[in-house]
N, C-alpha and C positions, 0 to 999 in steps of 0.2 A: 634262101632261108633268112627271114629278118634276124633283127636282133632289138631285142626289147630294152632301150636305154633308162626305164621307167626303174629298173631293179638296179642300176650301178647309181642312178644318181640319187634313190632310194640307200644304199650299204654307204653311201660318200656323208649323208645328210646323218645318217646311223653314228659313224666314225667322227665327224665332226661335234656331233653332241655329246659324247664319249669325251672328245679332250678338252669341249668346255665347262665340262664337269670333272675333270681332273684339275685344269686348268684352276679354278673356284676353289676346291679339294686343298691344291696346294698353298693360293695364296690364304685361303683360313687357317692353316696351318701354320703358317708364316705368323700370323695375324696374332692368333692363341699364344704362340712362343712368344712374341715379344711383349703382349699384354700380362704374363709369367713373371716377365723377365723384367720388367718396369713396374709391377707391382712385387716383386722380390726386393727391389735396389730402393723402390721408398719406404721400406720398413727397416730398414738397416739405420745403424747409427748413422749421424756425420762425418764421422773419420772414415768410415768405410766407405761411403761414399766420394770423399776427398782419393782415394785409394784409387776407385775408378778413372781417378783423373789424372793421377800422380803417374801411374802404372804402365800407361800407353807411353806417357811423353818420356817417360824413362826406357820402354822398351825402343821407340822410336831412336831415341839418342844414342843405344849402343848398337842398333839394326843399321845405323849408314854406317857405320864401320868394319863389322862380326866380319863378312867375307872378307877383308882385305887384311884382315890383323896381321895373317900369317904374311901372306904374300910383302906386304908392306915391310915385314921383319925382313926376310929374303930379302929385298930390294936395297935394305940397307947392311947387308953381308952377311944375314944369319944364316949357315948349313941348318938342315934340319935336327941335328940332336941340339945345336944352339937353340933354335925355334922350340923344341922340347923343353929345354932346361929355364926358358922363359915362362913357360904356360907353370912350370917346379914350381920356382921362383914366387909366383903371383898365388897359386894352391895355399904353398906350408906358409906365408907369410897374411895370407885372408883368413887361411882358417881358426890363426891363433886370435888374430883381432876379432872375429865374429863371435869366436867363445868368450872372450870380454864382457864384449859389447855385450851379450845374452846375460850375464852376471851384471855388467853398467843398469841394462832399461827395467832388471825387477828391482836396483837399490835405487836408482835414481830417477832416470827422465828416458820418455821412450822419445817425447819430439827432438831433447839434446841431441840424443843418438842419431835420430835421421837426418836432424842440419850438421851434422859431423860429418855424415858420411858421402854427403853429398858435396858440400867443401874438398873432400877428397877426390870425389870423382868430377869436379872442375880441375883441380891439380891433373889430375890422372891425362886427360882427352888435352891438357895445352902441352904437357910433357911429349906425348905422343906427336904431338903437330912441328914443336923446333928440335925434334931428334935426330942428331945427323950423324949418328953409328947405333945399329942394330945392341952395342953394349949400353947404351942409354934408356932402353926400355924397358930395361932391369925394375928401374925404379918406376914409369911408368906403368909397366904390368903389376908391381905391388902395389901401388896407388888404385888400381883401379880394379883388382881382387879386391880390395880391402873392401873398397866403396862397396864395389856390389853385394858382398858377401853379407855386411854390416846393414845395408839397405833390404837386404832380402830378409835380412833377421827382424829388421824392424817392423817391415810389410806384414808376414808371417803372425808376427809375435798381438800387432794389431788386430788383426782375423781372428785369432785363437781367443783371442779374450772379450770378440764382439759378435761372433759368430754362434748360432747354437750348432751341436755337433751335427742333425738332420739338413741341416741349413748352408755347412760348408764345403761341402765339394760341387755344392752346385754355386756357390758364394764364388769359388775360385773360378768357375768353368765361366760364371760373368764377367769376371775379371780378364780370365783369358782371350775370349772371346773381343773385349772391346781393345784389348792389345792389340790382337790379329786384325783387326779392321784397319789399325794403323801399320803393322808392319806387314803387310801384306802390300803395300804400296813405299815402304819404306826403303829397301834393296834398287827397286828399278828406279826412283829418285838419286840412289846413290849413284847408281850406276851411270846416269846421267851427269850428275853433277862431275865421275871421274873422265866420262868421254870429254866433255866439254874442257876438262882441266890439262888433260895432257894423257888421258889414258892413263895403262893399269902401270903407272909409273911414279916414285918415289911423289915429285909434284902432283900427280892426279888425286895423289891421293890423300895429300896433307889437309886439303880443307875441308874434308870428309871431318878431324878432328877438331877445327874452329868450333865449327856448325854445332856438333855434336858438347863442347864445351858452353857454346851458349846456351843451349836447353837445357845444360845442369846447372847454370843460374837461373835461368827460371823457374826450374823447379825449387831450386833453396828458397826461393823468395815466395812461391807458391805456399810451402809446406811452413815459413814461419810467421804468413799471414792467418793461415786457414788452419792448420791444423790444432789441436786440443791436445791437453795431455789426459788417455783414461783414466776413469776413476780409480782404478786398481793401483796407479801410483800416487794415489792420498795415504795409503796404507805400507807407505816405504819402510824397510827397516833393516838393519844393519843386519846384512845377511853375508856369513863367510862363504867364499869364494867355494873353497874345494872341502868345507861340509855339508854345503848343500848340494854338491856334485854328487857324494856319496850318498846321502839319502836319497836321493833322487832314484838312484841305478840299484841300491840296496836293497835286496830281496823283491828285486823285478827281474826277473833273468829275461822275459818278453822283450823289455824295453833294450836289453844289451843286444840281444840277439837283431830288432829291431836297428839298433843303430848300426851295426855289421852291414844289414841288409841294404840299407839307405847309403850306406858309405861305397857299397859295391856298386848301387844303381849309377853311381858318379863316374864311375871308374871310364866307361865305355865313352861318356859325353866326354870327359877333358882327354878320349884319344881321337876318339873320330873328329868333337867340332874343329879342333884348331887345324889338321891337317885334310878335312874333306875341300874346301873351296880351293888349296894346294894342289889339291891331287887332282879336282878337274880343270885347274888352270894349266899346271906343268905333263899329267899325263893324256888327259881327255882331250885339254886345245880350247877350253870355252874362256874366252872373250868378257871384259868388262858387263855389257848384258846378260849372259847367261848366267855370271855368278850371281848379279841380281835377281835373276830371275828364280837361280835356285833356294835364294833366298825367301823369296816371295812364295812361292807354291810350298815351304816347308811350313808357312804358315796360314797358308788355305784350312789346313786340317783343323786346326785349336780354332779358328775363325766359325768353321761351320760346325763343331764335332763337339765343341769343349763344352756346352750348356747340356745335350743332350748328354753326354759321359761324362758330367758332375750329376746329373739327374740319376743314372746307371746306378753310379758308385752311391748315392745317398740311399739309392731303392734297397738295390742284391749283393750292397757289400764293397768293400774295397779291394781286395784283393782277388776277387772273380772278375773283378775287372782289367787290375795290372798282368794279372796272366793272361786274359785278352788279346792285349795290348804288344804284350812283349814279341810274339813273331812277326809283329806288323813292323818294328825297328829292327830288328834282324834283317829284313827284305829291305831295307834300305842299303845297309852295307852292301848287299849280296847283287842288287841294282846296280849300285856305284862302282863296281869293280867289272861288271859283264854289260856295262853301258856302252855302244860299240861308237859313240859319236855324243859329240856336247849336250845334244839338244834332249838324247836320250838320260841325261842326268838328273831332265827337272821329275820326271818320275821316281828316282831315288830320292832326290829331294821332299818329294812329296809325302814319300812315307816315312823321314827321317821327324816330319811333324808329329808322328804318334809321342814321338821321346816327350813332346811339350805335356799333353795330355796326363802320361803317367806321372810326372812329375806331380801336376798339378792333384792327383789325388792320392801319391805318397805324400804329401806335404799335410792334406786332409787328414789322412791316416794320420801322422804325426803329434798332429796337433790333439790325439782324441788318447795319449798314452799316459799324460801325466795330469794334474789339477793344473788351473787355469794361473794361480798364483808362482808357482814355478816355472811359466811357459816359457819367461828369456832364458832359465841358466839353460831349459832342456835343450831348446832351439839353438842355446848357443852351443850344448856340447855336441850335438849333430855337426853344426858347422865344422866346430874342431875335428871328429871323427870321419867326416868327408872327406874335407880338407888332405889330414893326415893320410889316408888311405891314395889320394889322389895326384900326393908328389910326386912319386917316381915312374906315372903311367904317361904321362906326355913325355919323357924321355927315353924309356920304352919303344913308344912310340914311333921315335926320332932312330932311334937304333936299329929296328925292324924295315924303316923305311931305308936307311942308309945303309945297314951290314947286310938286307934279304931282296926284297920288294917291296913297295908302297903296299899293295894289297893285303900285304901281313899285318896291317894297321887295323885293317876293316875285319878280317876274320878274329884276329886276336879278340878286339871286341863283343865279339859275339859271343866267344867260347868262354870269356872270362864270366858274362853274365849269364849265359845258360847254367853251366856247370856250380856255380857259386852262388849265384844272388836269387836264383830260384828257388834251390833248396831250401833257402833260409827262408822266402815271403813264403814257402808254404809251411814251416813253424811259426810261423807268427800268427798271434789271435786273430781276429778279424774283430775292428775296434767299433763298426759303427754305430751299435747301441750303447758300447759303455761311457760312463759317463768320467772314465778317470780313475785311478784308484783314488782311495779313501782321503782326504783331506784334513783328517783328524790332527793327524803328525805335522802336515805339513803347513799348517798354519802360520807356523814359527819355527821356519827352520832353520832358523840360528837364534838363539837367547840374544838382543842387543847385550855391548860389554858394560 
């Protein structure tokens, strides 16, 4: 009985033109998003665009360090409720400074603000590099909460005031996205640079912080070349600290409720980040690479995900989106603990990236609660109520790991946000058509004396 070769190499010819037309399919689509995405970023201010460039090389700077923070603690005698009371430490002492700072950039200068804070976070990465007891980094951990917290206000507080509210969560998701292209290659750089150095050891891991202190010079010097101060601060005016707090939160119970909620979403990152690279170094067994690496795959996802879930959240909402999102960081924790071997970590890793994502469209949400003239004290009282809320959860943290099991770290997290922080995002409005409350009042929200 023959066989008739005329019909398989007939279904082969079929199936090949099938994936060159997938093939086509995909790269047009590739093609379309970036022509989106470049016609988005040149209709945007200047600053904003400075922002896309600020934003990597700062995430860059603190991504060769994030895995080794803890272990590097340890390495210079910290137990883990020490290592906790560090991560305390750097919280309630960022959070006070970033509610300043939010009160500083609507009375004064929002560029002041950011070559401040960035001067601190050169302090902060040299502190880090000649510490030679685990109680030295006291001061280095405040130095470099402050920085960040105070840099993020400023980042934040720029967006809010250049950004149309349709326009912002996919504003962040490009932001996000051109971060993740650099740190997604930033971890296994580190990782290399500690192999070469001496390994996952006090020396391997000191010039992780040189490095990391010369990019925050180059960014001060970037940001007091290039940067502008917005228009919005031609219009300065002698505004009291904690009466414009009040009126801000006064007869908005949304916005209170709101700052609960954001203050919770914190709670689970300052337990899990600082002790997850810990836990697969001392319980997993993974190796200078692997921590890079889990570093790197946590940020595949905002790399590929954050453009199209800013586009999400601008279309159906913010909030049908963050409860999306939320089981996807949950399976991260629940990964990291039943990961039966190193390698199986970088999958927990991988979905501990959604945490970037939500962030980046509570912050959208945020910014769409109060008028645009009050955005530093709002942003800044957020920072304060993060912050505050945020102290005593890496030492918690540190307690669970050392009075129970490590793994009480990763579930606590879970439960504190299911149980609490859900609740709350489903009282709250869904902001993305309003435009702010009313502005009438807030024009002047303190009579100059």
């Amino acid at each position: 009985m023959g066989v008739d070769y005329r019909i398989g190499s007939r279904y082969l010819q079929i199936q090949e033109s099938k994936l060159h037309r997938r093939t086509i399919l995909m790269f047009s689509k590739i093609r379309t998003l970036h022509l989106r995405a470049r016609n988005f970023v040149q209709r945007q201010p200047a600053n904003f665009k400075l922002m896309l460039v600020r934003r990597p090389l700062h995430g860059l700077a603190l991504n060769l360090s994030v895995q080794y923070n803890s272990i590097y603690a340890t390495l210079l005698g910290a137990n883990p409720v020490q290592l906790g009371s560090l991560q305390s430490a750097g919280n309630a002492v960022g959070a006070v400074v970033a509610f300043f700072a939010g009160w500083f950039i609507d009375r004064n200068s929002l560029k002041k603000t950011f070559l401040g804070s960035t001067i601190l976070l050169v302090a902060a990465a040299l502190l880090f590099a000649i510490a030679p007891h685990w109680g030295f980094l006291f001061a280095a951990m405040i130095l470099m909460r402050v920085g960040i917290r105070t840099t993020c206000t400023c980042c934040t507080v720029n967006g809010a005031r250049e950004l149309a509210n349709q326009e912002r969560a996919t504003g962040r998701g490009v932001c996000q996205t051109l971060t993740s292209v650099v740190a997604v290659v930033t971890p296994l750089i580190a990782a290399w640079l500690v192999s070469v150095s001496g390994g996952v050891a006090i020396k391997g891991i000191r010039p992780l912080y040189f490095c990391q202190m010369a990019i925050f010079i180059g960014l001060f010097f970037l940001l007091l070349l290039r940067f502008r101060e917005p228009q919005a601060a031609e219009q300065r005016r002698q505004i009291s600290l904690f009466a414009g707090v009040g009126q801000i939160l006064k007869g908005n119970p949304a916005a209170v409720r709101f700052l609960i909620m954001i203050a919770l979403m914190e709670v689970p990152w300052t337990m899990v980040k600082p002790f997850m690279p810990l836990f697969a170094h001392q319980v997993k067994g993974a190796d200078a690479f692997i921590l890079g690496a889990l570093g790197t795959v946590s940020f595949l996802v905002p790399f590929v995900l954050a453009i199209p879930f800013g586009r999400l959240a601008d279309r159906l909402g913010r909030k049908k989106i963050l409860l999306a999102l939320a089981p996807l960081t949950y399976l991260s924790n629940v990964l990291l603990i039943l990961a039966p071997g190193p390698k199986m970590l970088l999958v927990a890793g991988f979905f501990f990236g959604f945490y970037s994502i939500s962030t980046a469209v509570v912050n959208a949400m945020a910014a769409e609660m109060v008028p645009k003239e009050q955005m530093g004290r709002w942003i800044g009282i957020m920072s304060l109520v993060r912050g505050a809320f945020s102290i005593p959860f890496p030492m918690l943290a540190g307690g669970l790991w050392k009075a129970f099991d490590p793994i009480y770290v990763f579930v606590a997290a879970i439960l504190i946000d299911l149980l609490f922080r859900i609740p709350l995002l489903l009282s709250v409005p869904e902001t993305l058509s309003s435009q702010g409350p009313p502005t009438a009042q807030s024009d002047n929200p303190c009579p100059a004396p």
